[in-house]
C-alpha positions, 0 to 999 in steps of 0.5 A: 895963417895967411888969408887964402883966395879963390878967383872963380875961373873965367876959361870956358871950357867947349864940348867936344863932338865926337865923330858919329864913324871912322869914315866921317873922322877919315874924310875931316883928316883928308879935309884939313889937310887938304887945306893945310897943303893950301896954306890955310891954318888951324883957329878956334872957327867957331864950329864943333870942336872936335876931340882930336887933332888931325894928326891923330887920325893919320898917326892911327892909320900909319900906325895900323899900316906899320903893323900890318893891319892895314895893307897898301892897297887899304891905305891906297884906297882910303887915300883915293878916295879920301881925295874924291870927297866920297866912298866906293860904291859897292854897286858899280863894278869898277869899285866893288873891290876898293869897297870891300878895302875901303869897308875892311880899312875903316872898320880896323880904323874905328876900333883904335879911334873908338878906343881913343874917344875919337869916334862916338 
């Protein structure tokens, strides 16, 4: 019988953090690919490692979208306002409708992300 040996693993593995809500995961997705447009690429930098790629974010609002579920004007409004770094504000007339869209989209959008262990 031949002598069998274990070598104990030197891989650390991190904790993932999980996204408190869709609307902070929407905005880390609408960050990186902002920075990816510049020519930036992804490495281990040292912060909270998070339980998805940012792919994973856009394939589960293209995938709502594709179904029907999230309307243009939903993807339009994440979209803009994803950009401007912050939601509506419910309180200015101008932006009670895009609040309402932007409410609607990211309560759908956290269901399929809280049933995938993106958001927490």
């Amino acid at each position: 019988m031949a002598n069998v040996r274990t070598y104990a693993s030197s891989q650390t593995f991190a904790v993932s953090a999980c996204f408190a809500s869709a609307e902070e995961a929407w905005f880390w997705f609408v960050r990186c690919q902002q920075v990816r447009r510049d020519g930036a690429r992804f490495s281990d930098s040292g912060g909270p490692q998070r339980p998805c790629d940012p792919d994973d974010i856009y394939v589960a609002a293209a995938t709502l979208h594709r179904r029907g579920v999230l309307s243009r004007p939903h993807m339009s409004v994440l979209g803009t306002f994803g950009l401007r770094g912050h939601p509506p504000d419910a309180r200015c007339r101008d932006e009670q409708n895009s609040a309402r869209l932007w409410d609607e989209a990211l309560d759908r959008l956290s269901t399929i992300l809280r049933s995938k262990g993106i958001v927490g």
